[in-house]
C-alpha positions in Angstrom: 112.7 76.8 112.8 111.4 76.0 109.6 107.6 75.5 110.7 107.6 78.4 112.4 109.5 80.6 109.3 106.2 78.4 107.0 103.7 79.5 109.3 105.3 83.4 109.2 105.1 83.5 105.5 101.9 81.9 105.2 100.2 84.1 107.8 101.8 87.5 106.3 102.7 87.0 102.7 98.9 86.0 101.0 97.7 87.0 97.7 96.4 90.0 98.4 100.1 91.0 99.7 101.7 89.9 96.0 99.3 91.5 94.2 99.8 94.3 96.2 103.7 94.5 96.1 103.5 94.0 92.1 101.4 96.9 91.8 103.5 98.9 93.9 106.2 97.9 92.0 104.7 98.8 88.1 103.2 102.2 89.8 107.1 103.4 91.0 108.4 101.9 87.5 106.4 104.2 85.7 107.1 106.9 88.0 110.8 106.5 87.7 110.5 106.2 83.8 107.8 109.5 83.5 109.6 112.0 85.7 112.2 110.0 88.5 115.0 109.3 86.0 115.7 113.3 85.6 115.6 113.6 89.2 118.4 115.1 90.8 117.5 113.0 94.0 118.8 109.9 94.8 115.5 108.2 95.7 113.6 109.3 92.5 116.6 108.7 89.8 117.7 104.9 90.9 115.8 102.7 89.8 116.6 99.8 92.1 115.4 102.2 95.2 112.2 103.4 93.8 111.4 100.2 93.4 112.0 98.8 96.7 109.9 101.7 98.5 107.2 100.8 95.7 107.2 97.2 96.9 107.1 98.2 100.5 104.3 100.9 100.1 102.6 98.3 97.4 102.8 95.7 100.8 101.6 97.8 103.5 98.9 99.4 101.7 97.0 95.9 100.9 98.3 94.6 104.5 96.0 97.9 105.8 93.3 96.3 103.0 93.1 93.0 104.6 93.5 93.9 108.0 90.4 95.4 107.9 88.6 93.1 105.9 89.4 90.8 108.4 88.3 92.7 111.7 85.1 93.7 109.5 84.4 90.1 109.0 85.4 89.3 113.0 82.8 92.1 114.0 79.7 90.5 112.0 
């Protein structure tokens, strides 16, 4: 269980995927602080959700970024 749950995260959670997930993170933090905390809906005022759909939108976007960096690099 544990080699296969190393070989998950290694495979799916590289750099590229942090960086990726901080970003997405710091962009909905400064959207919550500029306009989301006035919000009258839920997802824009709380803080704690924002965030985690920044995260996840930070992740996929750079997942999409590598993804086809490496089926560029497999065509050549």
């Amino acid at each position: 269980m544990s080699d296969n749950w190393n070989k998950f995260v290694k495979k799916n959670l590289t750099k590229f995927h942090i960086i990726g997930m901080l970003l997405g993170w710091i962009m909905a933090f400064i959207y919550w602080y500029k306009a989301g905390h006035l919000s009258d809906n839920i997802l824009k005022n709380n803080l704690i959700l924002i965030s985690l759909w920044g995260i996840a939108l930070g992740y996929i976007s750079f997942d999409l970024i590598t993804a086809s960096k490496r089926r560029d690099k497999g065509d050549s």
